[in-house]
C-alpha positions as a printed NumPy array, in Angstrom:
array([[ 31.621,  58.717, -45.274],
       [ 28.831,  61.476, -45.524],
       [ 26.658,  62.16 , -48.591],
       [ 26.127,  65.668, -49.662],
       [ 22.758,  66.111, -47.658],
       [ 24.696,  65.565, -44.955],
       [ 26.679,  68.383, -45.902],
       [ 26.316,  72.007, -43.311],
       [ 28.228,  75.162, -43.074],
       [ 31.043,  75.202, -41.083],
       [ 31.707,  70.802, -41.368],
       [ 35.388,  69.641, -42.208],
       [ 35.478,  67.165, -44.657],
       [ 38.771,  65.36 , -46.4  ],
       [ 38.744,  66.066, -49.723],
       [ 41.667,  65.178, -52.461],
       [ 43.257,  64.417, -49.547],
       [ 43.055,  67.936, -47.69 ],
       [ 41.518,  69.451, -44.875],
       [ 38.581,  71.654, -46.128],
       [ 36.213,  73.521, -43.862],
       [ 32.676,  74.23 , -45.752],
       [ 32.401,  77.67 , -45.353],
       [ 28.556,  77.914, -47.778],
       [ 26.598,  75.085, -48.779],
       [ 23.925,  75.753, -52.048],
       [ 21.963,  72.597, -52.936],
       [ 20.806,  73.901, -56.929],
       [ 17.701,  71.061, -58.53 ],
       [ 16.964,  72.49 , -61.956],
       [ 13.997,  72.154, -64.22 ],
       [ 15.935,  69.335, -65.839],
       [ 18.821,  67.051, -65.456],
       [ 20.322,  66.029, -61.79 ],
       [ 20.782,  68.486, -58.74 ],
       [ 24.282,  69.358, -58.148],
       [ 25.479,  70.519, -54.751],
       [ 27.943,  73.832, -54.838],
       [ 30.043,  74.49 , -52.15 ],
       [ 32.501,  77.435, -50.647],
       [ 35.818,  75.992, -49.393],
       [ 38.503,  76.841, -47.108],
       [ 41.871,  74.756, -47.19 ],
       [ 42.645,  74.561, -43.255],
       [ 46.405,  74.43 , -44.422],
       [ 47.217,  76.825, -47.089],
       [ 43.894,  79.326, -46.323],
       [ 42.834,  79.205, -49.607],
       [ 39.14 ,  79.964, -50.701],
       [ 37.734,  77.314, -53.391],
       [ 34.526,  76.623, -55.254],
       [ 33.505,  73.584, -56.815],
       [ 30.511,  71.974, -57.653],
       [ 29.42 ,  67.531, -56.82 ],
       [ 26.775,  65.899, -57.93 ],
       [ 23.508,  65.212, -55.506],
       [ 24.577,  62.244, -53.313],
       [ 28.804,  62.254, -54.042],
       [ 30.606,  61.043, -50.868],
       [ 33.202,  62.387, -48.969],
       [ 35.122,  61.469, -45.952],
       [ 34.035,  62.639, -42.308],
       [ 36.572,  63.834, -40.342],
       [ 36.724,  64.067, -36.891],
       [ 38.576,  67.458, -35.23 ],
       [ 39.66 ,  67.178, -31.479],
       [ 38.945,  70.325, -29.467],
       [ 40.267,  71.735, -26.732],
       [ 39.787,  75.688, -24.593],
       [ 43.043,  77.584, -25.151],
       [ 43.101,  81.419, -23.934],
       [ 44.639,  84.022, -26.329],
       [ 47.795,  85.211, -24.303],
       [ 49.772,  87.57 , -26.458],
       [ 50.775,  88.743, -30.162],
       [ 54.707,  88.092, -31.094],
       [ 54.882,  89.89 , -34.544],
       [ 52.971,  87.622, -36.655],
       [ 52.477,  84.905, -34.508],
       [ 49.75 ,  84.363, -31.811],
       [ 50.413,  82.847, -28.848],
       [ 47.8  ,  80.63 , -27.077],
       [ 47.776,  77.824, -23.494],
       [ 45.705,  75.092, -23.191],
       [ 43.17 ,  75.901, -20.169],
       [ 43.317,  72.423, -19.321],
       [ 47.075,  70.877, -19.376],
       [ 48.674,  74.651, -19.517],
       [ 50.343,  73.476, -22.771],
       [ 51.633,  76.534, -25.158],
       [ 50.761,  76.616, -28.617],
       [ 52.075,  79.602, -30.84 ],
       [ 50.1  ,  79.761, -34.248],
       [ 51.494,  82.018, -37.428],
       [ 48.855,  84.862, -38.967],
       [ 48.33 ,  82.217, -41.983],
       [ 47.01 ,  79.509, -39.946],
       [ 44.353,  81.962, -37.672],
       [ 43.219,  83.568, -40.945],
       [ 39.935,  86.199, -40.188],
       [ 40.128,  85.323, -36.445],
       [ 42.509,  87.524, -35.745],
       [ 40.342,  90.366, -36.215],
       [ 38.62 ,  89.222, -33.052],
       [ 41.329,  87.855, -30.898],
       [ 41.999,  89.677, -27.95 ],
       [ 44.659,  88.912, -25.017],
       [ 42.532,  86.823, -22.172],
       [ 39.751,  85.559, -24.881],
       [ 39.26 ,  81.606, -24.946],
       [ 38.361,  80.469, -28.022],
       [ 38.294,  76.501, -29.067],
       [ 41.448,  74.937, -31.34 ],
       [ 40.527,  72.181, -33.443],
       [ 42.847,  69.716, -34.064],
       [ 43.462,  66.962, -36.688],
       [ 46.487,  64.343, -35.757],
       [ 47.702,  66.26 , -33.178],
       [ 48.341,  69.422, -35.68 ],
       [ 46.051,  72.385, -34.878],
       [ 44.11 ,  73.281, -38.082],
       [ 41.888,  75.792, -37.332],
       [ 40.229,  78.433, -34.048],
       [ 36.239,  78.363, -33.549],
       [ 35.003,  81.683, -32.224],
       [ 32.119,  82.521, -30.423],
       [ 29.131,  83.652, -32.339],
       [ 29.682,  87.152, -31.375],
       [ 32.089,  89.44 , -29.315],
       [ 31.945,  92.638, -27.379],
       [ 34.609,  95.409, -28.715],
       [ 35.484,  98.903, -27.953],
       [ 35.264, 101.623, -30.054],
       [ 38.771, 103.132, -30.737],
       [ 38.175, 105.59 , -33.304],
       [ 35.262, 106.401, -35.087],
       [ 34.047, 109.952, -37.435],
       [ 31.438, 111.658, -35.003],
       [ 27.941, 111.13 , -35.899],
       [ 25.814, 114.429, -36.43 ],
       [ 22.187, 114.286, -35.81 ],
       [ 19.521, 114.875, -39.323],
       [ 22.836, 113.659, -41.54 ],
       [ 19.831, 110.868, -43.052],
       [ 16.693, 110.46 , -44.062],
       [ 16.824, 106.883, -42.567],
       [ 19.318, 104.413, -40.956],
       [ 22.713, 105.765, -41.562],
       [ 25.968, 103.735, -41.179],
       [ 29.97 , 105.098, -40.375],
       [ 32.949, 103.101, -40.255],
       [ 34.   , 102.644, -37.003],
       [ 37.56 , 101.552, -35.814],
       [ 37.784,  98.601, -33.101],
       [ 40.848,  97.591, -30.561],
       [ 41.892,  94.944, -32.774],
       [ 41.426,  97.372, -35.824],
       [ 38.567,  95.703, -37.262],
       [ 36.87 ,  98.121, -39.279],
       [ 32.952,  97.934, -38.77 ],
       [ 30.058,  99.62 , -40.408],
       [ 28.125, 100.936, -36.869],
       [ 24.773, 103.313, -36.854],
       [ 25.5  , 106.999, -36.361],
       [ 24.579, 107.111, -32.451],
       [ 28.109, 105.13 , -32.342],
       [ 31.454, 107.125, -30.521],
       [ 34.852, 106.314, -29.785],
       [ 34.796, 104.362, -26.08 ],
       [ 31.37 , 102.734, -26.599],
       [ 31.271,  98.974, -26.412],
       [ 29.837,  97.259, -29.79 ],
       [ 28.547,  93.193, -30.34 ],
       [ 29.885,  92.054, -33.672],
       [ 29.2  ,  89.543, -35.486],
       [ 32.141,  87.159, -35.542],
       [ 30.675,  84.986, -38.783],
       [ 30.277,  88.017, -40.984],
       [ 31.798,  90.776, -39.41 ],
       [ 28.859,  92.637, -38.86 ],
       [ 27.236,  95.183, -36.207],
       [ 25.014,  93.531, -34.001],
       [ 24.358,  96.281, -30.755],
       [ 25.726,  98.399, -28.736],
       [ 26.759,  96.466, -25.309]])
């Protein structure tokens, strides 16, 4: 059992007996009465996003997620199909279950699958990932005053807000928590 100042993004915790994943943690101590703990949810089975709010100290139940390298191999319609680095097992998850990651999946890429009785629940990506440019509106020199940002298209078909200097074939770092532009690579 962990308390909720044990609590930290990204932890997978049991709760009303399903698999959440704490995607923002908010501990809230007003002027008066108790602190309350509010936390972002994702249900590792159905996907859905929740909000609720515990009291200071509530328990919940630790759970523990095997992991395990698998390498992205190819895309099959709707479902992705991954192998085990290790044992060369196959594993073929639907679009539902890989949720966001796909934006950042590409064929060759090892990632890490978390498990929970032998079921995969969710993929843990690296902090960031390099991507190519495929289409992007060209950038003209004095369009701002300052910074400037353009949508830019990537091989997966993320869409990504990118500085102006950006062009179609350059190699960008993104952000694979929030989707954001880190540097050209």
């Amino acid at each position: 059992m962990i308390t909720t100042s044990e609590l930290r993004k990204g932890a997978t915790i049991l709760l009303d007996g399903e698999l959440v994943k704490i995607l923002d943690y908010q501990h809230v101590k007003q002027g008066r009465g108790s602190a309350f703990v509010r936390l972002q949810m994702r249900n590792l089975r159905s996907g859905a996003n929740v909000e609720r709010t515990f009291q200071a100290g509530s328990k919940f139940e630790d759970v523990r997620l095997e992991r395990s390298q698998v390498q992205f191999q190819y895309r099959d319609g709707d479902t992705y199909h991954f192998m085990n680095t290790e044992t060369f097992d196959q594993i073929a998850l639907t679009e539902r279950e890989i949720g966001d990651a796909r934006n950042y999946l590409r064929e060759n890429d090892v990632v890490e699958l978390l498990t929970f009785n032998e079921s995969p629940v969710d993929l843990e990506l690296p902090t960031s990932t390099i991507m190519t440019v495929e289409y992007t509106e060209p950038g003209v020199r004095g369009d701002t005053a300052t910074g400037g940002t353009k949508p830019a298209t990537t091989e997966t078909g993320l869409v990504v807000q990118v500085p102006l200097f950006v062009n179609i074939g350059d190699r960008i770092k993104v952000d694979t928590r929030t989707g954001g532009y880190i540097e050209r690579a």
